[in-house]
C-alpha positions in Angstrom: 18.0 15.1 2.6 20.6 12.1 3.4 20.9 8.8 2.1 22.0 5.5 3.7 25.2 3.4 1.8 23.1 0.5 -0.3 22.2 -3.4 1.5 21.6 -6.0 -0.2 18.0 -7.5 -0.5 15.5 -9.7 -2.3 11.8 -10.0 -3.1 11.6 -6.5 -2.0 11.0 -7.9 1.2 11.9 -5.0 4.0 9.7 -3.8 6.8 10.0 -0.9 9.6 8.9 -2.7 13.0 6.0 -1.3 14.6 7.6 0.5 16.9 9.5 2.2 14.7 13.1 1.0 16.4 14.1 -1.9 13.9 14.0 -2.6 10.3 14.3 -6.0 8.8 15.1 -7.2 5.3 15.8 -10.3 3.9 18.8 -11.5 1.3 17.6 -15.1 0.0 17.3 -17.2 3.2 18.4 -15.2 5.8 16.4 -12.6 7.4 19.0 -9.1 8.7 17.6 -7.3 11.9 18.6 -3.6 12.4 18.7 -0.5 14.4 16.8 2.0 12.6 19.0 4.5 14.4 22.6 3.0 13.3 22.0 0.7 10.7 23.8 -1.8 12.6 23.0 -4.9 12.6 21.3 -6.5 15.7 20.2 -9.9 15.0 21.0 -12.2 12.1 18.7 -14.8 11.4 19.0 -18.2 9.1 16.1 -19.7 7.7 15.4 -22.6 6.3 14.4 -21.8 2.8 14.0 -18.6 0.6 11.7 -16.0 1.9 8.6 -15.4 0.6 7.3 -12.9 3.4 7.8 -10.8 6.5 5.9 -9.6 8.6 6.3 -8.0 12.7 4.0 -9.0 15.4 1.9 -6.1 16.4 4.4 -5.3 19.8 7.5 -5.8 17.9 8.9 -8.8 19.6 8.4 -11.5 17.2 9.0 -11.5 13.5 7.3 -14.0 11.0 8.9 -15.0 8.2 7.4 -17.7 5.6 8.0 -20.0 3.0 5.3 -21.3 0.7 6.9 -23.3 -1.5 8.1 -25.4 1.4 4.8 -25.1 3.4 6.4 -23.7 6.4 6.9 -20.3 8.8 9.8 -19.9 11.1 9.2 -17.5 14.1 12.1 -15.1 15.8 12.3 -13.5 19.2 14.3 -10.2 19.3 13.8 -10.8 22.9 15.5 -13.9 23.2 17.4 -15.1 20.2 18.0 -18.6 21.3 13.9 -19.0 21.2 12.4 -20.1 17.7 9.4 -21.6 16.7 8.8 -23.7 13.7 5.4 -24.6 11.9 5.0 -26.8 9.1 1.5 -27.1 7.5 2.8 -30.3 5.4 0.8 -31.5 2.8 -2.2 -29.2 3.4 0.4 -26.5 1.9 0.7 -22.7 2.3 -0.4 -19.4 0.4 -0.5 -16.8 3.1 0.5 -16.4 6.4 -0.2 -13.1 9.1 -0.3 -12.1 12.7 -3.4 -12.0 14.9 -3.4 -8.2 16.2 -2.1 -9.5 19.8 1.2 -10.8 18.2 0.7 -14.0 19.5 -1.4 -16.2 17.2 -0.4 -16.9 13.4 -2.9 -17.6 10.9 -1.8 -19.4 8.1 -4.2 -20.1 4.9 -3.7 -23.6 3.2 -3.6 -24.3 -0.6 -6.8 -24.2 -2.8 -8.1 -22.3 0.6 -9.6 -25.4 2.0 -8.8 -23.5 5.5 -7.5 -21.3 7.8 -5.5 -22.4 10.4 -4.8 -20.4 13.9 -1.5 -21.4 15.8 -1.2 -20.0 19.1 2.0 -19.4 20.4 1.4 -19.2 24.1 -0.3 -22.4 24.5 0.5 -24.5 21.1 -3.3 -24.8 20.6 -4.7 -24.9 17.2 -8.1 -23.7 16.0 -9.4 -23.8 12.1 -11.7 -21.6 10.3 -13.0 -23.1 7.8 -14.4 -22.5 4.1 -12.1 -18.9 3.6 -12.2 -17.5 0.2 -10.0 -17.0 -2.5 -10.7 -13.3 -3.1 -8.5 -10.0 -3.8 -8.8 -9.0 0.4 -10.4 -11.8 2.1 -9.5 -11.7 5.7 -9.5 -8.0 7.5 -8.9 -7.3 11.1 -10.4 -4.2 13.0 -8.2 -1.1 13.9 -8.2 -2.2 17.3 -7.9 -5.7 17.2 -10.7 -6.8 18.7 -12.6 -8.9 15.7 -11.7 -10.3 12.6 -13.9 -10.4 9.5 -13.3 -13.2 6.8 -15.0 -13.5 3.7 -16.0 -17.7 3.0 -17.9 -19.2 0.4 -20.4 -21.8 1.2 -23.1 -23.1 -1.1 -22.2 -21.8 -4.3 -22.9 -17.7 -2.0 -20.8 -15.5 -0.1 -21.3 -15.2 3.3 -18.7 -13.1 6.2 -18.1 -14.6 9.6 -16.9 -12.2 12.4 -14.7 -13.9 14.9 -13.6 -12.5 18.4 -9.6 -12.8 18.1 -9.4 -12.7 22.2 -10.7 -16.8 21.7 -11.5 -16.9 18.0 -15.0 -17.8 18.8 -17.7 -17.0 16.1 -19.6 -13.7 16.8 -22.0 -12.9 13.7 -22.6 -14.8 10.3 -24.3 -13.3 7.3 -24.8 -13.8 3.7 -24.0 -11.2 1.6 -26.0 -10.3 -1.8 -23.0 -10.6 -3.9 -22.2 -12.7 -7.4 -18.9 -12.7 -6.2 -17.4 -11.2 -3.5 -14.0 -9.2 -4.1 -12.8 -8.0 -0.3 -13.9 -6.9 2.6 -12.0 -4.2 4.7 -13.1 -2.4 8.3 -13.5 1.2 8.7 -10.5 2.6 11.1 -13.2 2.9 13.6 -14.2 -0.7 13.2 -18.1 0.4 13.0 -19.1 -0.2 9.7 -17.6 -3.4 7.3 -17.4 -2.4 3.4 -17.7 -5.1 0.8 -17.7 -5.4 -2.4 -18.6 -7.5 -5.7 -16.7 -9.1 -9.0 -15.5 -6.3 -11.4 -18.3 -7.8 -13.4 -20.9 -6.3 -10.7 -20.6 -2.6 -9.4 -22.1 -3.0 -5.9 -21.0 -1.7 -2.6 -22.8 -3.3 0.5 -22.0 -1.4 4.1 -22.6 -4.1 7.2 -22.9 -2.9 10.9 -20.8 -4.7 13.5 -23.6 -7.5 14.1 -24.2 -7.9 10.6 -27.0 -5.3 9.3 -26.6 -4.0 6.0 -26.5 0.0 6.4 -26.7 0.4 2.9 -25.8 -1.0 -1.0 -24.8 1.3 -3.5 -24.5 0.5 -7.2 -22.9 3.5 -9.9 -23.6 1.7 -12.7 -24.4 -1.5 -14.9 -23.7 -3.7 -18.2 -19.6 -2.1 -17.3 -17.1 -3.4 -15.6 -17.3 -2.1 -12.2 -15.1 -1.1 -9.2 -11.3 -2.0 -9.2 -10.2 -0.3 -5.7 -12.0 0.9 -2.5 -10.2 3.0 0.6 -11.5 4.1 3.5 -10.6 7.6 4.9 -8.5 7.6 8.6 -11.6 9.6 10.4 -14.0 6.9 8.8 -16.1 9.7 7.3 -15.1 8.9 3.5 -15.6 5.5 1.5 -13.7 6.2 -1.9 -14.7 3.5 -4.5 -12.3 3.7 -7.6 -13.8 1.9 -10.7 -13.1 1.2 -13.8 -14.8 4.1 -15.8 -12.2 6.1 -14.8 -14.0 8.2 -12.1 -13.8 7.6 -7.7 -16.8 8.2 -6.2 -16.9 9.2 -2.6 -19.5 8.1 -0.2 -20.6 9.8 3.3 -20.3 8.1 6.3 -23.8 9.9 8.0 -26.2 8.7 4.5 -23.7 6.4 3.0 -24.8 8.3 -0.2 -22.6 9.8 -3.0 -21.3 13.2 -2.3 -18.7 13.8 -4.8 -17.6 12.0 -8.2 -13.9 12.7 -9.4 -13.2 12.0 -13.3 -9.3 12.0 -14.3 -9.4 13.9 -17.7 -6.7 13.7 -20.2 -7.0 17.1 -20.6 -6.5 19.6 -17.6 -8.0 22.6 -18.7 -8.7 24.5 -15.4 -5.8 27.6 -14.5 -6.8 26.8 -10.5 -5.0 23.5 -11.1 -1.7 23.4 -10.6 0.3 20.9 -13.1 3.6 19.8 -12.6 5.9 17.6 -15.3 8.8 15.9 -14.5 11.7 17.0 -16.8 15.1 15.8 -16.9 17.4 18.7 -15.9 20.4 20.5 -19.0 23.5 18.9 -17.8 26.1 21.6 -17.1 29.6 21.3 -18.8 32.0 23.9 -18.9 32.3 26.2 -22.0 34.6 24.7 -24.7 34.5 21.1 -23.7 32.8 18.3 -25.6 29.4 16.9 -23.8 30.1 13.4 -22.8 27.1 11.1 -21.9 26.1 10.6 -18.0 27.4 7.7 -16.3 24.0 7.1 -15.2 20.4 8.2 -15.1 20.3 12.1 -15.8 18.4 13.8 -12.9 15.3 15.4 -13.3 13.0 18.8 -11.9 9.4 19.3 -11.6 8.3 22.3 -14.1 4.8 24.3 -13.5 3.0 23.6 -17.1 0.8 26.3 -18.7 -3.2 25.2 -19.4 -4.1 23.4 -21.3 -2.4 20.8 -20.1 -2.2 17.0 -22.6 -1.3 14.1 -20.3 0.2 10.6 -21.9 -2.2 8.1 -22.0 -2.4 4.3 -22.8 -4.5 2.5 -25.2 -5.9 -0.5 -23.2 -6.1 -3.9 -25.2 -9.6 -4.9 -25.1 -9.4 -8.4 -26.0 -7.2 -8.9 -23.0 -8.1 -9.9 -19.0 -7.5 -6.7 -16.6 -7.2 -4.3 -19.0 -5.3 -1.0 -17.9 -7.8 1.4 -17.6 -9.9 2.5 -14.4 -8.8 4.2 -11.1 -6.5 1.1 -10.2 -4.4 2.9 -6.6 -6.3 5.1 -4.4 -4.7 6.3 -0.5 -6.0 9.4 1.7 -3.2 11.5 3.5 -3.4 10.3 7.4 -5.5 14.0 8.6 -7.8 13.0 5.6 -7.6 16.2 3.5 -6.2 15.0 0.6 -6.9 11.9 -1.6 -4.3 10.4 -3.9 -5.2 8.7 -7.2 -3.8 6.8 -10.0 -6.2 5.9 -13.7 -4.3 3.0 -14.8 -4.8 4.7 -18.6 -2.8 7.5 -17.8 0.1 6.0 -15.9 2.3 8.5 -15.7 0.4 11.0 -13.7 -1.0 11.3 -9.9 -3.5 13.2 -8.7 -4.3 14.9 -5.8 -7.6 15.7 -4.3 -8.3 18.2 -1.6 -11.0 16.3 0.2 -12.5 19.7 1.9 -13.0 21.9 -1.1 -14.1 18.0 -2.8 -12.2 19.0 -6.1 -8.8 18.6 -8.3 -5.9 20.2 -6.3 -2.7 19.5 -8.2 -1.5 16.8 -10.5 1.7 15.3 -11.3 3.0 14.3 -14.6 6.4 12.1 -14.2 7.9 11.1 -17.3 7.8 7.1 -16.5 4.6 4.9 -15.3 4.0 5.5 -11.3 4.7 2.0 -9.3 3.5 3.0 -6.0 3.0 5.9 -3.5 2.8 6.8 -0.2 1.6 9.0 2.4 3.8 10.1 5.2 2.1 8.6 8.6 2.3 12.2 9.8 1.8 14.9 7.8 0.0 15.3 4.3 3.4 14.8 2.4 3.5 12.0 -0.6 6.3 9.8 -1.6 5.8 8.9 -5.4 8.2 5.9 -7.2 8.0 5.0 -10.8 10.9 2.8 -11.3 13.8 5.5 -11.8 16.6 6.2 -10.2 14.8 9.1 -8.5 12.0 9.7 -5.4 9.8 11.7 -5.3 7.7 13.8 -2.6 5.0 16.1 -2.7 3.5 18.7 0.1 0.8 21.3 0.1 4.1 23.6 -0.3 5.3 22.0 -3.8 7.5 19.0 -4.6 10.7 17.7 -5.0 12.6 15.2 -7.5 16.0 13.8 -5.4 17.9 11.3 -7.1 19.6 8.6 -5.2 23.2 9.3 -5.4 25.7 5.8 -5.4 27.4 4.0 -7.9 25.3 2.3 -10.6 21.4 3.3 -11.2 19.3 2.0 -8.3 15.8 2.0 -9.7 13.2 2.5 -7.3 10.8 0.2 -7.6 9.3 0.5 -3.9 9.1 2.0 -0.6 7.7 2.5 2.6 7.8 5.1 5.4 9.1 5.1 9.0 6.1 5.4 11.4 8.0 9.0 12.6 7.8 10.7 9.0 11.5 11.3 9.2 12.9 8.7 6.7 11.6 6.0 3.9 13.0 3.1 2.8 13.8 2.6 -0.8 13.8 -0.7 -2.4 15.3 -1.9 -5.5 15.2 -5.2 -7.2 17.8 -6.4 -5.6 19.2 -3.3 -3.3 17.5 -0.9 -0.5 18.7 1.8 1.6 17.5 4.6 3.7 16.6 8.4 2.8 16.6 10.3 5.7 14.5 14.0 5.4 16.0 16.9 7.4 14.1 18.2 10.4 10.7 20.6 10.1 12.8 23.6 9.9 14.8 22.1 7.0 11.5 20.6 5.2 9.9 23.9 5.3 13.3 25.3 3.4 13.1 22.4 0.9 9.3 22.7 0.2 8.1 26.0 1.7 9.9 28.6 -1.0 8.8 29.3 -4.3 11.7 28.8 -6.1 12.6 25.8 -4.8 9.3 24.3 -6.3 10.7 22.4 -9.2 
């Protein structure tokens, strides 16, 4: 495993381009374009304000970036750098701004949500949508671009419109039975729309394409109810994380329950394999005094005995969005495994093995997990919780690697190249590349059972 030297950034704004050849960050008001392959930089950019967001068109020609506070996104060719576009939504404000899936409409959302408006950039036409609503996941696009679903609030009820993006005309409108609808989001296969309720209501409603409802599902009442939903990259799998602490995964053929998972603070089962982060003895030579590390001390994964005691956290319950439930869930891309975080026990993920539907390992790290991340090709998860370290898991056992440099760069995010082969990893104010050797090399690194720590 190889690291890249350190780049400046800020906001944690960094993105691979869809096609995998160019990676772009952002250092206040200036947006960096580079070869993925050199790290050399192709294209610099000045905007005309701080960034607040990037984002790549779909074919990886055009890059977006935006600037609420200002009301305004600049546009970049990497085609032709001399070509900019400029919109400015004035007075009407901005909140959030994204590509159409052709890469050649914007869609920006105004203040308060009044509307969404949909710039085109081949003709300069503009459409509105209006009455959008101000939800966790409001808007959703299927996988292959065809429709979009937006979530709207009319009347006092929720209603979805589907739109066709080819001319943004309205194809189906339906009201949903919802006290207050949370997101919406398309299976991958863009047959079936998911939505759900207020963490005040558990309810799960599954729409067809012309706006049927398939089926409503409800776990329980008087609670607070779900906090996270993800569906499964073969579309067979809806997993609804909640706040009881427990995911529930629906079938795609019954749209029935097949499978509860609870997150115990106790791990009690010898099948289960545990691993805890540990920080690693530093060596000194015999005789001479130990002198404190300049930085971070590195850590190993360690295979704990059951009964296993994980940390957990003591929610406040006299305060909004308390820290319990299953607040992160992600399936691995062939859909075999199921990652999870319970927002009580911080400090531990755990990994489901979708086929056999129970527990396969967990991990234990010794700070709160931030984020994590499936590699796009293979069942292999990149874990972050703020240190100075990265970590990866596989079916074959799991790795702490700390990112060597001057100073401690915490991790604090990251994201993967579309090939598997390297991740970004984002600091506050600092990124840089780790690059993972070839599949020979990985199977070395993971595949032995020493080397399992």
């Amino acid at each position: 495993m190889n690291f890249s030297e350190v780049f400046k950034l800020s906001s944690q704004l960094c993105k691979f381009s869809p096609d995998g050849k160019y990676l772009a960050s952002c250092v206040q008001y200036r947006l960096v374009v580079r070869a993925v392959d050199t790290l050399q930089i192709l294209q610099l950019y000045t905007c005309l304000d701080q960034i607040q967001h990037v984002e790549w068109s779909a074919d990886s020609r055009f890059i977006l970036c935006a600037m609420y506070k200002r009301g305004l996104v600049q546009v970049w060719s990497l085609e032709q750098p001399e070509w900019h576009c400029k919109i400015d939504e004035g007075s009407a404000g901005l909140v959030a701004s994204c590509w159409s899936p052709d890469g050649r409409h914007i869609l920006n959302t105004t203040e308060f949500h009044l509307r969404i408006t949909v710039w085109s950039l081949c003709t300069k036409s503009v459409s509105y949508i209006k009455h959008p609503k101000a939800c966790q996941q409001g808007i959703t696009f299927s996988r292959d671009g065809r429709y979009l679903a937006l979530a709207e609030r009319r009347d006092c009820r929720d209603h979805v419109s589907v739109f066709v993006c080819s001319d943004w005309q309205l194809l189906r409108h339906f009201d949903t039975d919802t006290q207050d609808l949370a997101g919406i989001e398309w299976a991958p296969n863009g047959c079936v729309l998911a939505a759900w309720d207020t963490c005040l209501e558990y309810k799960v409603l599954l729409y067809s394409l012309d706006g049927r409802l398939l089926s409503a599902y409800c776990a329980y009442e008087w609670s607070l109810g779900i906090k996270s939903v993800a569906w499964s990259p073969s579309s067979q799998f809806l997993a609804v994380g909640s706040y009881d602490g427990k995911v529930r995964v629906l079938n795609h053929v019954t749209w029935k329950v097949i499978t509860e998972f609870g997150h115990p603070a106790t791990i009690n089962d010898p099948k289960i394999v545990v691993y805890k982060e540990a920080e690693k003895s530093p060596r000194r030579a015999p005789g001479r005094p130990a002198c404190p590390p300049p930085r971070a001390a590195e850590s190993q994964y360690d295979i704990a005995s059951v009964p296993v005691s994980l940390q957990t956290l003591k929610p406040a319950a006299d305060r909004a969005n308390p820290r319990i439930g299953v607040g992160v869930l992600a399936f691995s891309p062939d859909s075999y495994f199921l990652a999870t975080r319970n927002d009580n026990i911080p400090n531990a993920v755990w990994i489901w093995d979708v086929q056999k539907l129970r527990l396969f390992v967990v991990l234990e790290q010794l700070s709160p997990v931030r984020t994590f991340q499936w590699d796009p090709r293979q069942p292999r998860l990149a874990i972050c919780t703020g240190a100075g370290s990265v970590y990866l898991w596989s079916p074959a056992g799991c790795v702490s690697v700390q990112v060597p440099g001057e100073g401690d760069f915490q991790v604090l995010s990251l994201c993967w190249h579309l090939s598997g082969d390297s991740l970004a990893l984002l600091s506050k104010d600092h990124f840089c590349l780790c690059f993972l050797e070839a599949e020979a090399g990985v199977r070395t690194a993971f595949g032995q059972p020493d080397d399992r720590t």
